[in-house]
C-alpha beads as a LAMMPS data file, in Angstrom:
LAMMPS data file: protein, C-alpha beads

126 atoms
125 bonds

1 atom types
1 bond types

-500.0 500.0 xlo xhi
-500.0 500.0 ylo yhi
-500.0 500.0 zlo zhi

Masses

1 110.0

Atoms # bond

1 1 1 0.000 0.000 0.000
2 1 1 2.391 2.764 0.890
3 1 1 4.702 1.531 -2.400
4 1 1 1.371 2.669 -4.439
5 1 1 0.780 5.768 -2.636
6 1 1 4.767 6.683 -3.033
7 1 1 3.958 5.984 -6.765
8 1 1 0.616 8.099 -7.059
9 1 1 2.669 11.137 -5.085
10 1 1 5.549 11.030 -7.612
11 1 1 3.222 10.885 -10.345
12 1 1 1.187 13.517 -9.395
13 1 1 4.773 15.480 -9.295
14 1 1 5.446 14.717 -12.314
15 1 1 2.550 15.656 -14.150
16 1 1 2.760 18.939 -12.405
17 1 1 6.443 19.673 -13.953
18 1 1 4.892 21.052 -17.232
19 1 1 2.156 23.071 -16.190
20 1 1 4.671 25.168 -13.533
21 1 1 6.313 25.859 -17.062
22 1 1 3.716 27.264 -18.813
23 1 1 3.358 30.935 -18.238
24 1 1 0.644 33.318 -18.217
25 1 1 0.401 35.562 -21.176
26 1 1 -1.424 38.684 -18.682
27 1 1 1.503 38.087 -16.181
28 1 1 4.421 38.125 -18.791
29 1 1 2.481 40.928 -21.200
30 1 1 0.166 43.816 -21.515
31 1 1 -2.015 43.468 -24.032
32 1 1 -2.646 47.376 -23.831
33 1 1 0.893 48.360 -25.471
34 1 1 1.208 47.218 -28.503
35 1 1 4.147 48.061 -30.451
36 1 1 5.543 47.559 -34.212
37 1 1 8.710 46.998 -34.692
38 1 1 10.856 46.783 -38.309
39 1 1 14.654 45.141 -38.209
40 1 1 17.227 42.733 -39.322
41 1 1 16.372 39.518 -37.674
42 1 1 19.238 38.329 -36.218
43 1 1 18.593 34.901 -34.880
44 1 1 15.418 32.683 -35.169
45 1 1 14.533 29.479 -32.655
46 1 1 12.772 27.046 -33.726
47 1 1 12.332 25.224 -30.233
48 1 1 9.254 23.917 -27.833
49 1 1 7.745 25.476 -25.800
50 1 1 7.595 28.924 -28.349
51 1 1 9.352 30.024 -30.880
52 1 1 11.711 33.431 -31.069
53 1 1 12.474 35.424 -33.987
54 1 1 15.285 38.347 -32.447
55 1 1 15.363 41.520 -34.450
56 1 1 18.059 44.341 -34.184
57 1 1 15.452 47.654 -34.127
58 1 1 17.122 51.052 -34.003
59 1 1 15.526 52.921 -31.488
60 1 1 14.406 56.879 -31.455
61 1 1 18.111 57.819 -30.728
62 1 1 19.262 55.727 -33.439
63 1 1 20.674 52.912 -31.307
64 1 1 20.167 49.384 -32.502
65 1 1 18.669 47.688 -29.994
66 1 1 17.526 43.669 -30.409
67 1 1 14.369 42.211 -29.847
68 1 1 13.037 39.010 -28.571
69 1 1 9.843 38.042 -30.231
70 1 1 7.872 34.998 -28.315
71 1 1 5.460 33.396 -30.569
72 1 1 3.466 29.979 -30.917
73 1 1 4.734 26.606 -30.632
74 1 1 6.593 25.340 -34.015
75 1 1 3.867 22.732 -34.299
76 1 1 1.293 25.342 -34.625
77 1 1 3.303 27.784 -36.893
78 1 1 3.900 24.778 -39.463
79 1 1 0.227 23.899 -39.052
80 1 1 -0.676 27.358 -39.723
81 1 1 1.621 27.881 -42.791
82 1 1 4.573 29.802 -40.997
83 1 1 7.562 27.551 -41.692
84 1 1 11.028 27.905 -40.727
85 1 1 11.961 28.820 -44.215
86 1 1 9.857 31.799 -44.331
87 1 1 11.850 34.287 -41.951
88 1 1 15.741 33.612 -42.176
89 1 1 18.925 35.595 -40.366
90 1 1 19.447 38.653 -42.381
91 1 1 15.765 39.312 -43.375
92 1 1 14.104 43.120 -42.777
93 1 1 10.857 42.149 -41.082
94 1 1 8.232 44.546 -39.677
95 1 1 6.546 42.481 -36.605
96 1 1 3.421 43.697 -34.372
97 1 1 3.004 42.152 -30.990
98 1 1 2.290 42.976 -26.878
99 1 1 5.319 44.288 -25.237
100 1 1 6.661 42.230 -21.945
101 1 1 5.247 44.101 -18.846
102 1 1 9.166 44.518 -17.052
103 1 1 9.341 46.951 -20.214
104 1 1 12.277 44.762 -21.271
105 1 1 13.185 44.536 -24.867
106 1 1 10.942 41.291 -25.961
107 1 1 7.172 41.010 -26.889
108 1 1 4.641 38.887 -27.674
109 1 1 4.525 38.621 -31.689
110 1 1 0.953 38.699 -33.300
111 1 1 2.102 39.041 -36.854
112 1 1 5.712 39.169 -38.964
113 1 1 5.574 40.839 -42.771
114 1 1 7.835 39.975 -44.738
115 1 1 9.895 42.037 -47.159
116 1 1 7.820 41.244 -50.003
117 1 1 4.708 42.408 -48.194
118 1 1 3.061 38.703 -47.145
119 1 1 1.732 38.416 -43.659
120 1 1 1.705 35.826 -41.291
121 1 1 0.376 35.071 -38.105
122 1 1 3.216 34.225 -35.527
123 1 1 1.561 34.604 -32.140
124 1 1 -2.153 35.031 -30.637
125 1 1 -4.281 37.675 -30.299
126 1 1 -3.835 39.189 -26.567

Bonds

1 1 1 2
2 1 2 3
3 1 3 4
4 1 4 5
5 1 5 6
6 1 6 7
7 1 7 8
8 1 8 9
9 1 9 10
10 1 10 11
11 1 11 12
12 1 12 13
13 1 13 14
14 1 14 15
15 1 15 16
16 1 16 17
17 1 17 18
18 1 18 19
19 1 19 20
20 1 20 21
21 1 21 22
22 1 22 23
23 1 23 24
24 1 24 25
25 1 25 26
26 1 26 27
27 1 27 28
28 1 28 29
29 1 29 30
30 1 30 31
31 1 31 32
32 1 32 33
33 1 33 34
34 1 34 35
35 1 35 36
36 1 36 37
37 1 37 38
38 1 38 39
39 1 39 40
40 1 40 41
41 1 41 42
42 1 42 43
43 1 43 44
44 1 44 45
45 1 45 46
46 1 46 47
47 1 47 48
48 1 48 49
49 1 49 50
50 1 50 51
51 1 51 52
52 1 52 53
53 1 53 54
54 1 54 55
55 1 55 56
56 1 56 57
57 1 57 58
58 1 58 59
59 1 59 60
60 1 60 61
61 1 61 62
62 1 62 63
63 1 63 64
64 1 64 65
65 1 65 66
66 1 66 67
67 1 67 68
68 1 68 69
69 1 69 70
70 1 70 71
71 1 71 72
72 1 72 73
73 1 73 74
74 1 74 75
75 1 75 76
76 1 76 77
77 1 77 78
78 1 78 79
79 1 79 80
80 1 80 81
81 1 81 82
82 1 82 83
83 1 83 84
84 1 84 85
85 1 85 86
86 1 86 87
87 1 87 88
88 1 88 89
89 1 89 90
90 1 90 91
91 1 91 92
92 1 92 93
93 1 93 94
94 1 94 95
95 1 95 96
96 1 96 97
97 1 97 98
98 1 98 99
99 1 99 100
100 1 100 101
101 1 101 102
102 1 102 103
103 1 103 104
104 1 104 105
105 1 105 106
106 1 106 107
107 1 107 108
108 1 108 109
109 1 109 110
110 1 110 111
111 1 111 112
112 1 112 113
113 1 113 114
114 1 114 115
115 1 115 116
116 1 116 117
117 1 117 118
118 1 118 119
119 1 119 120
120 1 120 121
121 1 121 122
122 1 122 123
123 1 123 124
124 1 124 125
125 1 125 126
């Protein structure tokens, strides 16, 4: 008996370990200030749990500063018709999204167009 109950408690444990991961989008971002951003992008990640596309902006005093851009999982960007291929290192992008509520320099993407003028969902709605 207490072998299954030591079993059930690390279970439960483990089950837990992803959703402690998971963040809130409210707690993380305001969905108030939205900002649009154009760049370079410097780096994309393609990894679970979201996926990042980093932009070097130049600010209002002309300083290039880089971006973080949190967006969906790569499941649902592929699913959706946002591949990897589509933004690459070196690209101008202009990208919309919620900026992080520390006022640090990463956001919650919404949408990334593309040099050529196609749109394409790379986050949610707020």
């Amino acid at each position: 008996m207490r072998a299954r109950l030591t079993l059930a408690g690390v279970a439960l444990l483990l089950a837990a370990i992803p959703m402690a991961a998971h963040h809130s989008f409210a707690a993380e971002y305001d969905s108030a200030a939205t900002i649009t951003l154009k760049g370079v992008v410097t780096k994309v990640e393609w990894t679970n749990p979201h996926a990042y596309i980093y932009v070097d902006v130049k600010d209002e005093t002309g300083k290039v500063v880089n971006w973080g851009m949190e967006g969906y999982p790569p499941n649902t960007l592929t699913r959706t018709g946002f591949t990897r291929h589509i933004v690459k290192e070196g690209d101008t992008i202009t990208i919309t999204g919620y900026r992080a509520r520390d006022n640090a320099t990463r956001a919650a993407a919404r949408e990334v167009t593309t040099a050529d003028g196609a749109k394409f969902n790379f986050g949610p709605a707020a």
